[in-house]
C-alpha positions as CSV (number, residue, x, y, z in Angstrom):
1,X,14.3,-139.5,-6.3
2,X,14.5,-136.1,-7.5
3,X,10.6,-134.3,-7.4
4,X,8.1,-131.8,-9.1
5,X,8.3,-128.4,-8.0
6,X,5.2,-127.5,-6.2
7,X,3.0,-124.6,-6.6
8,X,3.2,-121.7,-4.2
9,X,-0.2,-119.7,-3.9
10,X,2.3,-116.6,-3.9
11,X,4.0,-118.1,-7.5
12,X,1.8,-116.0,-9.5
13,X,-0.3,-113.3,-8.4
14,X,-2.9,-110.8,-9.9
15,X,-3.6,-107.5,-9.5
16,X,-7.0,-106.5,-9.3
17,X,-6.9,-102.8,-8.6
18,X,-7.5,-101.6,-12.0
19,X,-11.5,-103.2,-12.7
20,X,-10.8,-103.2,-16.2
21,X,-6.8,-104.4,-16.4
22,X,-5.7,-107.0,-14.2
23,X,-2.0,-107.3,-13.6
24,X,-0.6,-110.9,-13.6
25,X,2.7,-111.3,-12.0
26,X,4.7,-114.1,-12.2
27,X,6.2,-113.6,-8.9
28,X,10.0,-115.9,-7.8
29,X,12.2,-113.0,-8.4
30,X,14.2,-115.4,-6.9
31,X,14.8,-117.9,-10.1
32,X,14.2,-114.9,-12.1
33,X,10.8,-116.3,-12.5
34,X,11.4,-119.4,-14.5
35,X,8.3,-121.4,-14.5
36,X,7.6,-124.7,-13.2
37,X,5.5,-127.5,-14.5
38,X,2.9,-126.8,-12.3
39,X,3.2,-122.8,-13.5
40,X,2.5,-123.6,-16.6
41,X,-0.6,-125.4,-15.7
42,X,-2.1,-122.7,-13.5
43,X,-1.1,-119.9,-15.8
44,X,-2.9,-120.8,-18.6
45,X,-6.1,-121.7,-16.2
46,X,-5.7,-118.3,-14.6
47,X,-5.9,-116.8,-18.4
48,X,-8.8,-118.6,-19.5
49,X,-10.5,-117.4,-15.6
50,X,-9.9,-113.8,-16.6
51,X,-10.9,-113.8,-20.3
52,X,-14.2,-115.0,-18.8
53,X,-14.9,-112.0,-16.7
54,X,-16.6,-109.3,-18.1
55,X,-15.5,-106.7,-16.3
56,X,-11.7,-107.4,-17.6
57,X,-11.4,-105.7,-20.8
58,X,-7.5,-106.2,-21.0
59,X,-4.8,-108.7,-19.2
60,X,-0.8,-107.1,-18.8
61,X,1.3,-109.8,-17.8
62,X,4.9,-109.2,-16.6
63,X,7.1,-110.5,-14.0
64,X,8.8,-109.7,-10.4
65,X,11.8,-108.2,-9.1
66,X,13.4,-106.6,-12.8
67,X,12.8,-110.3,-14.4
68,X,9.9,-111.0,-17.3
69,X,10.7,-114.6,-17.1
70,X,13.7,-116.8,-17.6
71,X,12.0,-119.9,-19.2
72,X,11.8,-123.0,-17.6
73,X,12.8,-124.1,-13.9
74,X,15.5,-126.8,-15.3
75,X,16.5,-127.6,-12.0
76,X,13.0,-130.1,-12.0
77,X,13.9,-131.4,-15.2
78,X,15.5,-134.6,-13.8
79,X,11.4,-134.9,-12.3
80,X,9.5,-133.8,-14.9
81,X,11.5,-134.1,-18.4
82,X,13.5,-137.2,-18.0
83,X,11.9,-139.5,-20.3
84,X,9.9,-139.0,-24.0
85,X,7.5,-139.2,-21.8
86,X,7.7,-137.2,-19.3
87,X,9.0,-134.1,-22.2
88,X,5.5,-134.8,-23.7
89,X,3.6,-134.5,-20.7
90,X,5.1,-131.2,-20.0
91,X,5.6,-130.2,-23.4
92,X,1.4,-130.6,-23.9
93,X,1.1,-128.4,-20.5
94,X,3.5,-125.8,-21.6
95,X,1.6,-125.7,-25.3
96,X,-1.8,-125.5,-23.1
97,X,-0.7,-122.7,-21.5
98,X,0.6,-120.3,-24.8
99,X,-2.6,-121.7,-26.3
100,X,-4.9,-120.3,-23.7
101,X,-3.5,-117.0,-23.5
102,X,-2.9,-116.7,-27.2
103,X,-7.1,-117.7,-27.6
104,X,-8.1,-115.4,-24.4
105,X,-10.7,-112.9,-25.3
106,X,-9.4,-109.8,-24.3
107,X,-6.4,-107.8,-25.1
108,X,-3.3,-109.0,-24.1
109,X,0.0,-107.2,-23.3
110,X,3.2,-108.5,-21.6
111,X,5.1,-105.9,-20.1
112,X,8.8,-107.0,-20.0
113,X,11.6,-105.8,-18.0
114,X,15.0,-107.8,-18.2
115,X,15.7,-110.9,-18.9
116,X,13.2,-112.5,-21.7
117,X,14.5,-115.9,-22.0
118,X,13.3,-119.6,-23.4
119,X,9.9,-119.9,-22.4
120,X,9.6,-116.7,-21.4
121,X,10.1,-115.5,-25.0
122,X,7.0,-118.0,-25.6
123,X,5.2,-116.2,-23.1
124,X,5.4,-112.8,-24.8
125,X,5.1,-113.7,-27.8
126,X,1.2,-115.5,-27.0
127,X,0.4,-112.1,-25.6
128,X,-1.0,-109.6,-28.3
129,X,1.5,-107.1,-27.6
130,X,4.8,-107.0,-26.1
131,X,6.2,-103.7,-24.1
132,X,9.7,-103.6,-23.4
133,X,11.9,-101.4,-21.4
134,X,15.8,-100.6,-21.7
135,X,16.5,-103.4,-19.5
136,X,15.0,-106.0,-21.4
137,X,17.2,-108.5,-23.9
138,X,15.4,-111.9,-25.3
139,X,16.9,-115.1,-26.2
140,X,15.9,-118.6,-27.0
141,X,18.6,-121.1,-26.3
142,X,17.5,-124.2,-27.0
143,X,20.3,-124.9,-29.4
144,X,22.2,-124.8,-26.5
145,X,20.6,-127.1,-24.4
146,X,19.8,-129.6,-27.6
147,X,16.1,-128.9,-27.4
148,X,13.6,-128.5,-29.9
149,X,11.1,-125.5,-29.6
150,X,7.5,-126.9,-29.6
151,X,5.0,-126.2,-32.3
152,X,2.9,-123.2,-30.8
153,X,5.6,-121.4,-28.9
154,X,7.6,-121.8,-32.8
155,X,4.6,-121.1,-34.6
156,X,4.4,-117.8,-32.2
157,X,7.8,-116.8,-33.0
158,X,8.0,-117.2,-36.9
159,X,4.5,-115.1,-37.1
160,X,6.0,-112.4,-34.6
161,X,9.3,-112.5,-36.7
162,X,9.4,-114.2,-40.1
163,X,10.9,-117.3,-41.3
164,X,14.6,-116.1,-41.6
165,X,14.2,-114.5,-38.2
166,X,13.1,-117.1,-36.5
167,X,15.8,-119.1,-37.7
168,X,18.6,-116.9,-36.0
169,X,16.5,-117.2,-33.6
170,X,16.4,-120.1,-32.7
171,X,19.8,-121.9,-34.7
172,X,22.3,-119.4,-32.6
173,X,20.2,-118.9,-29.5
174,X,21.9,-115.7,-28.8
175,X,21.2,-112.4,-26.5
176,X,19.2,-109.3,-28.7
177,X,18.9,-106.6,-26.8
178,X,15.6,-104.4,-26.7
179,X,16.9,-102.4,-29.8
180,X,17.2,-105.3,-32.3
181,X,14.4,-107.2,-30.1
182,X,12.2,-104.1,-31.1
183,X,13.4,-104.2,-34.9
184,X,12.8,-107.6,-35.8
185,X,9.6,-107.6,-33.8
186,X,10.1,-110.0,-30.6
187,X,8.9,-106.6,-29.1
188,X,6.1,-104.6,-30.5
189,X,6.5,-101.9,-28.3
190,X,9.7,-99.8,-27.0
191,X,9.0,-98.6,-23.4
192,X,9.8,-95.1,-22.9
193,X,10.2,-95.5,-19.2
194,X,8.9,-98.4,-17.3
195,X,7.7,-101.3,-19.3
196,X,4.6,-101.7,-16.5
197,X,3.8,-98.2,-16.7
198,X,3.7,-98.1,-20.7
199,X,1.7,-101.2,-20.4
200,X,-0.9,-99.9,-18.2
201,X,-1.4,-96.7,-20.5
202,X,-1.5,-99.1,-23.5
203,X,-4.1,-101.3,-21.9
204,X,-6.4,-98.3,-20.4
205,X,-6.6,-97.4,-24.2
206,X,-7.5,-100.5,-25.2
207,X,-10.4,-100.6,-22.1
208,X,-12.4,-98.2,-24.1
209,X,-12.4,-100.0,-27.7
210,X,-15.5,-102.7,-27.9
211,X,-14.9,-106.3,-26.1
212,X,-16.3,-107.9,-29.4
213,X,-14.5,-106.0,-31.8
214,X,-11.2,-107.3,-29.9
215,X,-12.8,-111.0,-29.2
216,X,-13.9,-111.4,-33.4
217,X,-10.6,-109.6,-34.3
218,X,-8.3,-112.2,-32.6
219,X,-10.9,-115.2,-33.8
220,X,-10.2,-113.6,-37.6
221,X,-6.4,-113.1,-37.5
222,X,-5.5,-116.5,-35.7
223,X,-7.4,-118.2,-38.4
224,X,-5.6,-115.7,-40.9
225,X,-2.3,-116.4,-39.9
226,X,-2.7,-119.9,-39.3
227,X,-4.2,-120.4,-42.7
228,X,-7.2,-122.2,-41.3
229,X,-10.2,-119.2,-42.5
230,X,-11.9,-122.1,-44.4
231,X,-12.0,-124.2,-41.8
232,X,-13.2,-121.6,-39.4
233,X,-15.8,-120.5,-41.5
234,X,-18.5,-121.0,-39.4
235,X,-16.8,-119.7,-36.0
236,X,-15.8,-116.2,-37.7
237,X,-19.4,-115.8,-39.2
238,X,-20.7,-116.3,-35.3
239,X,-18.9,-114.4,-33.7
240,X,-19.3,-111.6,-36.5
241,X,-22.8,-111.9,-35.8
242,X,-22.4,-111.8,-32.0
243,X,-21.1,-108.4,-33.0
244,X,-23.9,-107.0,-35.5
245,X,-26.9,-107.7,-33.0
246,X,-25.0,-106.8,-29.7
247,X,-26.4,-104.5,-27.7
248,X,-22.5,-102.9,-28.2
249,X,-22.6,-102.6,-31.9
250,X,-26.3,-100.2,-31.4
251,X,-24.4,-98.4,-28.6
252,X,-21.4,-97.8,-31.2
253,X,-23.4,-96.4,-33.7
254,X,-25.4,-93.9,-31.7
255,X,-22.6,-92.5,-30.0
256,X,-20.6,-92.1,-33.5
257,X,-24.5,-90.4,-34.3
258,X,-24.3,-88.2,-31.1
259,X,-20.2,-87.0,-31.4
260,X,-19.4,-88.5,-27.8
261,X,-17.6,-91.0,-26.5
262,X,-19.5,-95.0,-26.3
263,X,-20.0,-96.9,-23.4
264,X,-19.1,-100.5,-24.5
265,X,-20.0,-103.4,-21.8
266,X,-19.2,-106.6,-24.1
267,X,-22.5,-107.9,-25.0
């Protein structure tokens, strides 16, 4: 009987050197880091970890060995995907995982370097922004596979892309290379150099901007884009008023007062 892949402690790994970007890696260059089932759980965990810690003001994640990701391990599919079943049970721990870094609190940037592919492009496209160098190229190919995108990973892609986009997309599952990645907006950044390196610089910019100014702002556009403001209501208006009586928002105004720079600590 064919078996679940099982998680390494050295699968994905985070860099901590920065106090206010961590680095999170996936890390088997070998399989050009497609993820596993159990991946997909720990990612999204490790995600929701960091957007807890207040230290962390911004997340980059990117992949090992000249890879961002290359989707899915399908060599567990006969383990974990044979049956309805099974493709739910994976499916709902795959949608976890986009969900949780889409929702994380703090800024987040995927840094990508070669091969983009499948769920790798789902990946990407949860994090706020997407960094790509000359060596990257993105492609969904589900439609050659006979497999349906899921609902959050498609929902990511058409507000990334647009409707007719998104169709090309995902009806030809063909190659775009960073150039027309960049155009149509699978990438929203064109790495000058190294996709890490551009990542970092973006995310030490980001560092100095207000944790609750980035937290509300995502809170407000998901619920823009997803058409659901009504039904947010209340969750917008709290965490608009987190922001008005933070200790942040006096900061803010008396360094604007005093012409020098604030000193933002997320609360």
């Amino acid at each position: 009987m064919p078996s679940a892949i099982q998680l390494s402690p050295t699968d994905i790994v985070v860099d901590r050197s920065n106090a206010a970007v961590a680095v999170v890696t996936i890390n088997r260059a070998a399989r050009r880091n497609a993820m596993t089932l159990a991946m997909w759980r720990e990612l999204g965990c490790l995600f929701q970890r960091l957007g807890g810690e207040p230290a962390i003001r911004a997340i980059i994640l990117t992949g090992a060995g000249g890879a961002f990701c290359a989707g899915a391990d399908i060599s567990e599919f006969p383990a974990v995907r044979a049956t309805a079943a099974d493709g739910h049970v994976y499916e709902a721990a795959a949608g976890t995982c986009l969900t949780l870094i889409q929702t994380c609190p703090k800024a987040t940037i995927a840094a990508i370097t070669g091969p983009c592919y499948g769920g790798g492009v789902g990946l990407a496209l949860s994090c706020d922004f997407r960094v790509a160098d000359g060596t990257a190229y993105f492609a969904i190919p589900a439609a050659r596979l006979s497999n349906v995108y899921g609902i959050v990973e498609t929902r990511a892609l058409y507000n990334a892309v647009g409707l007719a986009a998104a169709k090309e997309v995902l009806f030809s599952g063909r190659r775009y290379e960073v150039e027309e990645a960049h155009r149509i907006g699978l990438a929203t950044h064109r790495a000058a150099g190294n996709a890490l390196a551009d990542a970092r610089s973006l995310a030490s910019g980001l560092a100095k901007s207000a944790p609750l100014t980035i937290k509300g702002a995502k809170v407000v556009l998901a619920a823009l884009a997803e058409g659901a403001v009504e039904a947010r209501q209340s969750a917008i208006q709290s965490i608009m008023d987190e922001a008005l009586t933070s200790a942040d928002y006096r900061e803010g105004v008396a360094a604007f007062s005093e012409k020098r720079e604030p000193l933002f600590r997320g609360k």
